[in-house]
C-alpha positions in Angstrom: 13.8 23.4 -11.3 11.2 22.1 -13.7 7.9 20.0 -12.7 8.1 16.7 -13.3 6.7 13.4 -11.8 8.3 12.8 -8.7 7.4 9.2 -6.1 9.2 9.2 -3.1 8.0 6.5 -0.9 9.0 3.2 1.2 8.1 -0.4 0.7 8.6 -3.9 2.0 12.1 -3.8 0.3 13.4 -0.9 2.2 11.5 -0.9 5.4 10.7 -3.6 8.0 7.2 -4.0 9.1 7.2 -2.0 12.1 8.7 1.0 10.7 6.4 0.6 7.4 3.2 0.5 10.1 4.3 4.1 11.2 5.0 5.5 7.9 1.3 4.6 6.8 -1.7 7.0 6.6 -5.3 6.2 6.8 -8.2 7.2 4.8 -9.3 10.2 6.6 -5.5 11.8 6.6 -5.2 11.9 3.1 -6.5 14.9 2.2 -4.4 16.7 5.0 -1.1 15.5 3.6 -1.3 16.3 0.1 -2.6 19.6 1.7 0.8 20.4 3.0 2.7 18.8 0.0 0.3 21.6 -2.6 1.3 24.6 0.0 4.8 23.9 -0.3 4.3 24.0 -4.3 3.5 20.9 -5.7 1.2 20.9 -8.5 -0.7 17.5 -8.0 -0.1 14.9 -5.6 -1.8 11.1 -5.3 -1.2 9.0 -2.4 -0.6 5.1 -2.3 -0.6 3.4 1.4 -1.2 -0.2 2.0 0.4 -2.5 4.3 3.5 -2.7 2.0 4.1 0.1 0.8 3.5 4.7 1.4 4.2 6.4 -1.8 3.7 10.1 -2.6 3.1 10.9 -6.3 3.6 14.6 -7.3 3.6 16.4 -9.8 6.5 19.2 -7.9 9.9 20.3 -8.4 12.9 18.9 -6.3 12.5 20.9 -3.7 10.9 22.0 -1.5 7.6 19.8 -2.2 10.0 16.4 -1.4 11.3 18.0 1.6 7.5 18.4 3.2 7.0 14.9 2.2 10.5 13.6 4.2 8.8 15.9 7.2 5.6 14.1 6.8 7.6 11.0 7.3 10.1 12.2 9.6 7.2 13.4 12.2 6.0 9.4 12.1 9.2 7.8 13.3 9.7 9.6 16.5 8.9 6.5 18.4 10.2 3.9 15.7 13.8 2.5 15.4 16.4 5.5 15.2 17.6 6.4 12.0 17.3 9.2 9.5 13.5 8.7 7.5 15.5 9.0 4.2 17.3 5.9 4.9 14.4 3.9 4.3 12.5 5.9 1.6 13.4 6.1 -2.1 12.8 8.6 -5.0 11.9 7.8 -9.0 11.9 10.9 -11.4 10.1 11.6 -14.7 10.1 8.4 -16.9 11.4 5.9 -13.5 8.3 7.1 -11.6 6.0 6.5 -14.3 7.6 2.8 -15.1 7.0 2.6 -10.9 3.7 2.9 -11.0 3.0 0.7 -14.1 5.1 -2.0 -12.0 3.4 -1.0 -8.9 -0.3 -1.3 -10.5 0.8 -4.7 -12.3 2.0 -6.8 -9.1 5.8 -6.6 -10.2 6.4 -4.7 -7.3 4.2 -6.7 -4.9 6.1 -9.1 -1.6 3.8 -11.8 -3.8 4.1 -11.4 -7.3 1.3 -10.5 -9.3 -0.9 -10.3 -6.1 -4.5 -8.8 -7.0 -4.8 -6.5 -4.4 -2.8 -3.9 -5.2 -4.4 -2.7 -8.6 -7.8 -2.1 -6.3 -5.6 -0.3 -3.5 -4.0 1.6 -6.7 -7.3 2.8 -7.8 -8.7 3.5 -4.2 -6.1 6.2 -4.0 -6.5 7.8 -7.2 -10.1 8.1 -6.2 -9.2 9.4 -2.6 -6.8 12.3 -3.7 -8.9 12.9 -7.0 -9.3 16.5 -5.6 -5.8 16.8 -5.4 -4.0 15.0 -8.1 -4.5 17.1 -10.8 -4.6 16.5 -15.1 -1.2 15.0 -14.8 -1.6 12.6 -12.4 -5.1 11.6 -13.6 -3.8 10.8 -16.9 -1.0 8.5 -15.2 -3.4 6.5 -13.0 -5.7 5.8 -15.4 -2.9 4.7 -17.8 -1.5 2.7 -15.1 -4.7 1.2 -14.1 -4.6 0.3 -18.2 -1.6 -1.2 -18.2 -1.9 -3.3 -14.9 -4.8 -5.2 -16.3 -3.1 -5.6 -19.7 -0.3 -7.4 -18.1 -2.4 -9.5 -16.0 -4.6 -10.4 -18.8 -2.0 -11.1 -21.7 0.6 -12.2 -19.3 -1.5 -14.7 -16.9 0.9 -12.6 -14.3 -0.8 -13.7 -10.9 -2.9 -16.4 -12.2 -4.0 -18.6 -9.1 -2.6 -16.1 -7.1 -4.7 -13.6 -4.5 -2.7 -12.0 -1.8 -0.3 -12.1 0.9 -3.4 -13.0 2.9 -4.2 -16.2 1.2 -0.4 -17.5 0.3 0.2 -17.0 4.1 -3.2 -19.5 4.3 -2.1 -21.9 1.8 1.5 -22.5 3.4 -0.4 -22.6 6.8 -2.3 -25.4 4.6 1.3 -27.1 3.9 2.5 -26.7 7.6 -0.8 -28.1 9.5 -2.9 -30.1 7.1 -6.5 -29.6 7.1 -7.3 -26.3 8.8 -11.1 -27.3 8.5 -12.3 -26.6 12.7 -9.2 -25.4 13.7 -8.8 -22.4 15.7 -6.1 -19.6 14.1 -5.2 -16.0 15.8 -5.0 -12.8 13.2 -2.5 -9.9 14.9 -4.2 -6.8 13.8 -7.6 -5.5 11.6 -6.7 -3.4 8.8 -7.6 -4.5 5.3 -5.1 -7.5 5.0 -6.6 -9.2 8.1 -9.9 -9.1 7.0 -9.1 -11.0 3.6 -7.0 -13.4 6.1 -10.1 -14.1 8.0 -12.1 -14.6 4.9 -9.8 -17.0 4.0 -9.2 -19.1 6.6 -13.6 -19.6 7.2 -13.1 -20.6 3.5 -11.0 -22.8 4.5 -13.3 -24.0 7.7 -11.3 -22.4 10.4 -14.1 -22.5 13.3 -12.7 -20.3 15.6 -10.7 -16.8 14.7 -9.2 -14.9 17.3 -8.3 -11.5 16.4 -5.4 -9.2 18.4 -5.6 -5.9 17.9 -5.4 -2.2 20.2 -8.8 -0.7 19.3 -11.4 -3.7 20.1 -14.4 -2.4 17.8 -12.5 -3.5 14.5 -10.8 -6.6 16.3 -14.1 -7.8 17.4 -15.7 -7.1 14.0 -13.2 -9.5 12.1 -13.7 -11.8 14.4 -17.5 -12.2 13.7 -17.4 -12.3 10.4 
């Protein structure tokens, strides 16, 4: 079969939170993955993982460059709910993957519409698999990166609006009143529960637990 641009990922539409937390790939394993996915014949690969969302971009065939990516998924849900990976993962082709990423980089495809995060998170992965992604792919990011700040700026898409982080803040504003020298609790450290933490001393929260299993990040959260 021909190359073409190929995502095939899962998000907070098709996968609950703890299955999403499995499916997701730091930093430092990046390079690894797309190392398998290029063996098996793709020609480019990019990949986005956040707290919502594990996509693979490739520029591959159908087969059998997808089928190492549903193994590199597969071998993450051993200990999560049973089910076959595919049934939370989807797959965009040629033109639907590209109009994917230009919804993904503009916050259309965000839990909170038009959320700011995601265009940096976008960008931090094209950077991280810049060895990897080939012509193709760089050409797509950067156009996508291009048209997610077009549709924020002459669209006012996401205008007073941040994250997940500080919506969940302001509604914890709604529910309690003044959080100013309350305490709050954070479950987890990654990215999302750092901005959470910056927002809630913003807001005056004087204490901040933080619960998470390695105590190093929890701890350096916490003191922020």
């Amino acid at each position: 079969m021909e190359m073409g641009i190929k995502v095939l990922g899962v998000n907070h539409r098709t996968a609950p939170l703890d299955v999403r937390e499995r499916f997701a790939h730091g930093a430092h394993e990046v390079p690894g993955a797309l190392a398998r996915i290029m063996a098996a014949g793709a020609a480019g690969g990019v990949l986005l993982s956040t707290c919502n969302r594990t996509e693979f971009y490739l520029v591959a065939d159908d087969e059998p460059a997808l089928e190492t990516v549903w193994s590199l998924l597969g071998e993450r849900l051993a200990a999560a709910p049973p089910g076959d990976v595919r049934e939370y993962g989807y797959i965009a082709r040629d033109r639907e993957a590209v109009r994917h990423l230009y919804r993904v980089s503009s916050g259309l495809d965000s839990m909170i519409l038009g959320e700011s995060q995601i265009q940096g998170q976008v960008r931090e992965a094209w950077e991280a698999s810049r060895a990897q992604a080939g012509p193709v792919l760089h050409r797509l990011f950067q156009t996508a990166l291009h048209v997610g700040s077009r549709v924020r700026t002459e669209t006012g898409l996401g205008m007073g609006t941040a994250s997940a982080a500080s919506a969940g803040v302001a509604v914890a504003g709604k529910i309690f009143g003044d959080l100013a020298g309350r305490s709050a609790l954070i479950l987890g450290a990654g990215d999302m529960a750092e901005l959470a933490a910056t927002c809630l001393s913003d807001q005056g929260v004087q204490i901040t637990l933080v619960a998470n299993r390695t105590q190093e990040r929890a701890r350096a959260i916490a003191e922020r």
